[in-house]
C-alpha positions as CSV (number, residue, x, y, z in Angstrom):
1,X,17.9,15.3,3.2
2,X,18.6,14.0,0.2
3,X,20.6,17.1,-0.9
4,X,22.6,17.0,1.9
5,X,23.8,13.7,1.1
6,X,24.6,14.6,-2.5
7,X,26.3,17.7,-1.1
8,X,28.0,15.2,1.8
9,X,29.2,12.7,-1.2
10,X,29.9,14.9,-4.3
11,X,32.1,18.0,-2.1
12,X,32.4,17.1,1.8
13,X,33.9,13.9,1.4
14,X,36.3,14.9,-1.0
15,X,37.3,18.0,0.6
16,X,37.8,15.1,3.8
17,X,40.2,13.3,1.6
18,X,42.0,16.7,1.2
19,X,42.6,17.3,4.3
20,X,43.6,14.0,5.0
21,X,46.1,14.0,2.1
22,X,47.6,17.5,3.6
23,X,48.0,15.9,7.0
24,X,49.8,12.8,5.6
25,X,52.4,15.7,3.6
26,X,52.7,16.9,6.9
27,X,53.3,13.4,8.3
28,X,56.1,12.4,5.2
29,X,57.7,15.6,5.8
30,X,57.9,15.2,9.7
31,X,59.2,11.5,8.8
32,X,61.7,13.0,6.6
33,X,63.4,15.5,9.0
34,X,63.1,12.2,12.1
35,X,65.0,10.0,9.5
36,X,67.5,12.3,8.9
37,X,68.4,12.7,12.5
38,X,67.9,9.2,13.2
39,X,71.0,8.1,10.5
40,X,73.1,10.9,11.6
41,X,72.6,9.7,15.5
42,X,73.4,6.4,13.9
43,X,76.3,7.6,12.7
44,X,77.9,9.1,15.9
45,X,76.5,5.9,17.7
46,X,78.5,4.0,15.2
47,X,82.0,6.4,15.5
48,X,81.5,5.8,19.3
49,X,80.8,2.2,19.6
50,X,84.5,1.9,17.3
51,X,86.4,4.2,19.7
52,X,85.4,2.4,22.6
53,X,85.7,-1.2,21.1
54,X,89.0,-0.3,19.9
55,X,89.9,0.6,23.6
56,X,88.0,-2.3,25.5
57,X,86.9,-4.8,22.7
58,X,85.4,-6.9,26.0
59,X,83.2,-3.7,27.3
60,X,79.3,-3.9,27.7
61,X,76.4,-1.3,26.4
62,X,73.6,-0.9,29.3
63,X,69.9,-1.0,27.0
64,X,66.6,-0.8,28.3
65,X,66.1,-4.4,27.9
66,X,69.7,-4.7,29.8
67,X,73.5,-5.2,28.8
68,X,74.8,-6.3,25.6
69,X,78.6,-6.5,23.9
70,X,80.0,-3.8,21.9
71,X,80.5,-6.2,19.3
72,X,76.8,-6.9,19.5
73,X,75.7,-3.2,19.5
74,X,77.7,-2.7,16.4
75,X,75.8,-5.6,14.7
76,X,72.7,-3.9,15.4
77,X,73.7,-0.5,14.0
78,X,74.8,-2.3,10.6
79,X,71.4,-4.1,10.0
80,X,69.6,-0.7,11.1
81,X,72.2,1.3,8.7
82,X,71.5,-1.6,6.3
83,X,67.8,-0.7,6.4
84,X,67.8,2.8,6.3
85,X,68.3,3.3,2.5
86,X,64.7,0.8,1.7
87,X,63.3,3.3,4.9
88,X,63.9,6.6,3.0
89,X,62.4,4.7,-0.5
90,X,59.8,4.4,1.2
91,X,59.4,7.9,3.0
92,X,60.0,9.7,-0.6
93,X,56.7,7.3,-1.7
94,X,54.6,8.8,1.3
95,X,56.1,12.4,-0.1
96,X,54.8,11.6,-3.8
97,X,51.9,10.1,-2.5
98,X,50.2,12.6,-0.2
99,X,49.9,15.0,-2.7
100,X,48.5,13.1,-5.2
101,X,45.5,12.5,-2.4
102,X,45.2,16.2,-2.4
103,X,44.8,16.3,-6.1
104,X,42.6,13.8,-6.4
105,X,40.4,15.0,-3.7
106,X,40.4,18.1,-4.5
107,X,39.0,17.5,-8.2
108,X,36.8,15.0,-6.8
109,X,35.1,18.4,-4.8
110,X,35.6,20.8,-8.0
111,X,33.7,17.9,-9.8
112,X,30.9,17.7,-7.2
113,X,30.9,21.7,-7.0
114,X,30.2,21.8,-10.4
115,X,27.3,19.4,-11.0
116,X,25.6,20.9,-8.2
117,X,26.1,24.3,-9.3
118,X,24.9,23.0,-12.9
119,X,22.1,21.0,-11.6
120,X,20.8,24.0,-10.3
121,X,21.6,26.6,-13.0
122,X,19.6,23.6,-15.3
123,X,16.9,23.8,-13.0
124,X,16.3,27.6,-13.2
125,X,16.7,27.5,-16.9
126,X,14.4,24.6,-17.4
127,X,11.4,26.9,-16.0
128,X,11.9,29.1,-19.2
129,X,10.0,26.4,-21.6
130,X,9.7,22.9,-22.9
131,X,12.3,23.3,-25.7
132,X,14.8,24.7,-22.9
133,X,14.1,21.9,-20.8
134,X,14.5,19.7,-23.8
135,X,17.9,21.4,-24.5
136,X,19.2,21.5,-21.2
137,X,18.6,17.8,-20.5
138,X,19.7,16.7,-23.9
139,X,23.3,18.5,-22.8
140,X,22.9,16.9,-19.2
141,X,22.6,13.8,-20.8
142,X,25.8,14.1,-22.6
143,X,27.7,15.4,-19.9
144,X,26.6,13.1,-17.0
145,X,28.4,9.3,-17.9
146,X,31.6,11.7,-17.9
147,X,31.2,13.7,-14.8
148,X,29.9,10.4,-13.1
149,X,33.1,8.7,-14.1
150,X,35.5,11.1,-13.1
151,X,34.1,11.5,-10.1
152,X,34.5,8.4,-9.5
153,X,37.1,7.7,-10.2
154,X,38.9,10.3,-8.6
155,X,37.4,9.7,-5.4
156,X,38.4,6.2,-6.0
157,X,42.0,7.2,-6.4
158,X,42.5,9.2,-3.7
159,X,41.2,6.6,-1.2
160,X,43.4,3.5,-3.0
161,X,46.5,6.2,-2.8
162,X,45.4,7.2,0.7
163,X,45.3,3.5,1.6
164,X,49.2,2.8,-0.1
165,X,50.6,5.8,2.3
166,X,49.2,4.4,5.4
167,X,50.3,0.9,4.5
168,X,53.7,1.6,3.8
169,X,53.8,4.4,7.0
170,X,53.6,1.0,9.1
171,X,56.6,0.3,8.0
172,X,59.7,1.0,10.1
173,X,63.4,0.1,11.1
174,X,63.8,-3.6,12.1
175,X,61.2,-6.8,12.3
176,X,57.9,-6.0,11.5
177,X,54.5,-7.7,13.8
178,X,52.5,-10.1,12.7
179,X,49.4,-7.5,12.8
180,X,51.5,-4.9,11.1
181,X,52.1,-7.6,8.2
182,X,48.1,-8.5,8.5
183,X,46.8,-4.9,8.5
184,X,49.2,-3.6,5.8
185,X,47.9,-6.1,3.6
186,X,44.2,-5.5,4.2
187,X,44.8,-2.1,3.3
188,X,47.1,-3.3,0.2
189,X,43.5,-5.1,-1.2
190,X,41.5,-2.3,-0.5
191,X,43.6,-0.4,-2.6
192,X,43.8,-2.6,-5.2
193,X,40.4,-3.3,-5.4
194,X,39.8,0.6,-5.8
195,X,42.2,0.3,-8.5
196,X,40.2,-2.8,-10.0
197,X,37.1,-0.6,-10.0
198,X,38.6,2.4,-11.6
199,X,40.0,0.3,-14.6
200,X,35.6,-1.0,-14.6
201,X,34.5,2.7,-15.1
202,X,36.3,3.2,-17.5
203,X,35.7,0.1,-19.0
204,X,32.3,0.7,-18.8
205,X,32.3,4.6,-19.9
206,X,31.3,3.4,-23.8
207,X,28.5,1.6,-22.6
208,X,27.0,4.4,-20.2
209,X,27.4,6.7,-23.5
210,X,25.1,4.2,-25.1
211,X,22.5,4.4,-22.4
212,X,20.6,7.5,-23.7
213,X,20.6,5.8,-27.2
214,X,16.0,5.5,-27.2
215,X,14.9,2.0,-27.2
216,X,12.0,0.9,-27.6
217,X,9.0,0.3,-25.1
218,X,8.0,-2.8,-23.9
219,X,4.0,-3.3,-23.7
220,X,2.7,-6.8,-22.9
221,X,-0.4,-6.1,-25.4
222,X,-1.8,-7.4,-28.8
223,X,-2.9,-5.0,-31.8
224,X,-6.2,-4.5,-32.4
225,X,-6.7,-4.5,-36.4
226,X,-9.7,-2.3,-37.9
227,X,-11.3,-6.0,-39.0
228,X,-10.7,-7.0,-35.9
229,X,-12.5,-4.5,-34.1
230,X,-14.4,-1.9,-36.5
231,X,-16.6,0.0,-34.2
232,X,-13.6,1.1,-31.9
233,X,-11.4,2.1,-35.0
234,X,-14.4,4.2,-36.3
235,X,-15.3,5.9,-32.8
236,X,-11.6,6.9,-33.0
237,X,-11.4,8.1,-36.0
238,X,-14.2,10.2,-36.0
239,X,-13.0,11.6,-32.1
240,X,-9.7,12.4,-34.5
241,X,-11.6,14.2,-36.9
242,X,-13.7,16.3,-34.5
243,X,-11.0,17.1,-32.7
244,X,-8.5,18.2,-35.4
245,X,-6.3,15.6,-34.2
246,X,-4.2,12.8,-36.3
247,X,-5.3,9.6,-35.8
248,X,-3.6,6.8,-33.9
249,X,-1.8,4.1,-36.5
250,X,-2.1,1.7,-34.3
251,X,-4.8,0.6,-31.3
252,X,-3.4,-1.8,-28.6
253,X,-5.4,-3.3,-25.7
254,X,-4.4,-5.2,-22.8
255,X,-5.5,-6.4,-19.3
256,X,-3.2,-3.5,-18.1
257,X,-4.5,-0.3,-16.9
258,X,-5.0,3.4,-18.2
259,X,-5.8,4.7,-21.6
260,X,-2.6,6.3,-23.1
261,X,-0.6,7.6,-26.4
262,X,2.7,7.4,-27.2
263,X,4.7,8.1,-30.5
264,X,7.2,6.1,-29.3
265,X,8.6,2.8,-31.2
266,X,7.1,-0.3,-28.8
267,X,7.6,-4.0,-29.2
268,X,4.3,-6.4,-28.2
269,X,5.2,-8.3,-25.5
270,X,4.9,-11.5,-25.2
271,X,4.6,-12.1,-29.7
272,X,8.0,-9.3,-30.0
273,X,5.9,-7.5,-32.2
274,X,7.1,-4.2,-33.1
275,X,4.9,-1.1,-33.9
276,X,6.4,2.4,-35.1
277,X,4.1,5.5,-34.9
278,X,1.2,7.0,-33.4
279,X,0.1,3.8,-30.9
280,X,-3.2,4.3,-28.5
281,X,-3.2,1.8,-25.7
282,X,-6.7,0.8,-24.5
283,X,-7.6,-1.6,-21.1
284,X,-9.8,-4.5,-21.9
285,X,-11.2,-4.1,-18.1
286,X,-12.3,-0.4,-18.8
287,X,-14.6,-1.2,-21.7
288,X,-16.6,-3.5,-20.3
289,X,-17.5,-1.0,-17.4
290,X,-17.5,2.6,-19.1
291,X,-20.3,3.5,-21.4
292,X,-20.1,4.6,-24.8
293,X,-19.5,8.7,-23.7
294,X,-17.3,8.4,-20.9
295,X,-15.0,5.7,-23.4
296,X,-15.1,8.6,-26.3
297,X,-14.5,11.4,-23.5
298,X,-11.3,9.3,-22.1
299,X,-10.2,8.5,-26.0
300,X,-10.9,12.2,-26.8
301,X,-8.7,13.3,-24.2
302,X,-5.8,11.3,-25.5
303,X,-6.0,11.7,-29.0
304,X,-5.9,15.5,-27.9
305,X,-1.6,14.5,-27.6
306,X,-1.5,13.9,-31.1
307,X,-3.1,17.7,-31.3
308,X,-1.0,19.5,-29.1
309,X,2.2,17.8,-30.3
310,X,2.4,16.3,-26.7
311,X,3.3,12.9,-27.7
312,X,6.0,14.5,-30.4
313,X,7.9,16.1,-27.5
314,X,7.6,13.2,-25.5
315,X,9.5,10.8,-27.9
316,X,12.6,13.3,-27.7
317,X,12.6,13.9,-24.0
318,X,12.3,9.8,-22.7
319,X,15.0,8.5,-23.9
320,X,16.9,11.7,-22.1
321,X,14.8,10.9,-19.2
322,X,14.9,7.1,-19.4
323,X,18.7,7.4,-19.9
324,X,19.0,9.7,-16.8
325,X,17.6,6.9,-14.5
326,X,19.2,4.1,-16.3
């Protein structure tokens, strides 16, 4: 499910805006062709409306809504001849605007085409080893604030331009409703507000670059100094030694739980002390309720990270990873 709803956001909907920008080219070019017949049937209303005032200046024109003057009728066709210029500025902005939606849509799609196609490739590759998977996320990493943003903000774009062409296709020759007003300016905000959050993005494009920058981890724990504690820091010591394993630099406990390792740089919570290094994390709780083995069995197990490098690939892939969820 969840890949069809990446697929539906990152291509579908795009491609949707596509098509809709193609339909509203059809639509401006349709408009085009009406308007032009409309001022030329204008203009032989006009040539006929003269010939007969100039033969019967007192002579009536039967409408649908009933009879008016000649005089009349003429004063119509020079407010709707007066109108027509601002009517074809506004159909050649529906022509320049449609296929801008295209555009935009369309890169929107090629965008979304290719970070699924690169997600996957990534994934495939990733199965190859640790460093690969290292390498490719360290690249994904770089790449993603940009491809995020343009996405974005194409999509973004071709809605807001989508929005202006159907605004300004309400207009038309002569007085405009009340809801024609209403709903051309609802969809006037819209737009503008998809303009407002394009100029965000890329406002906030530095700051999403600076998201995969490693910071340090936050444990609410105090150190445990060797004086403090000497019969811990020697068991772990001698669990370094046996195991061939460097020992920790520094030994946190807390109320939290788990026994872990990390070579991460942590800050103490709540004294804001920092610590750099090889950091074991011990839970108060657990040593009051393990004995002696199964504490140096747990410890042994950790400390076996600082053997296999574990904790060493771990500080280059979290930030990646933390930056990937930030």
């Amino acid at each position: 499910m969840n890949a069809l709803k990446l697929i539906a956001l990152l291509v579908i909907f795009p491609l949707l805006l596509t098509a809709l920008g193609n339909w509203e080219r059809q639509r401006a070019e349709e408009t085009t062709k009406a308007m032009a017949d409309y001022r030329s049937n204008v203009s032989i209303a006009r040539q006929q409306l003269r010939t007969l005032a100039a033969k019967n200046p007192t002579a009536s024109i039967d409408l649908a809504t009933g009879k008016i003057s000649v005089e009349l009728a003429l004063s119509r066709l020079d407010k709707i001849e007066a109108e027509l210029p601002t009517a074809e500025h506004v159909n050649r902005a529906m022509r320049v605007l449609a296929p801008w939606v295209m555009g935009f849509g369309l890169l929107a799609a090629a965008i979304g085409l290719a970070a699924l196609a690169g997600t996957h490739w990534a994934g495939r590759r990733t199965l190859q080893s640790r460093e690969t998977l290292l390498r490719v996320f360290s690249q994904g990493s770089r790449l993603l604030p940009y491809g995020l943003v343009s996405h974005a903000v194409a999509m973004a774009a071709a809605v807001a331009l989508a929005l202006c062409y159907e605004g300004l296709g309400m207009w038309h020759v002569g007085r405009l409703g009340s809801g024609e007003v209403k709903l051309m300016a609802v969809l006037g905000v819209i737009a503008a507000f998809c303009l407002y959050s394009i100029w965000l993005l890329l406002k906030q494009l530095r700051h999403m670059l600076g998201m995969f920058t490693p910071a340090p981890m936050e444990i609410f724990a105090r150190e445990v100094m060797p004086e403090q504690a000497p019969g811990l820091w020697r068991q772990v010591n001698e669990l370094a030694v046996k195991l061939g394993a460097l020992p920790p630099d520094h030994i946190v406990a807390s109320l939290a739980q788990g026994f872990y390792v990390t070579s991460s740089d942590a800050t103490l919570l709540p004294t804001h002390t920092s610590v750099r290094g090889r950091t074991l994390h011990v839970p108060l709780p657990y040593l009051g309720l393990l004995n002696p083995a199964e504490i140096s069995a747990v410890i042994g197990h950790e400390l076996a990270h600082f053997a296999g490098q574990d904790t060493e690939y771990s500080l280059r892939f979290l930030p990646i990873y933390d930056g990937v969820n930030r």
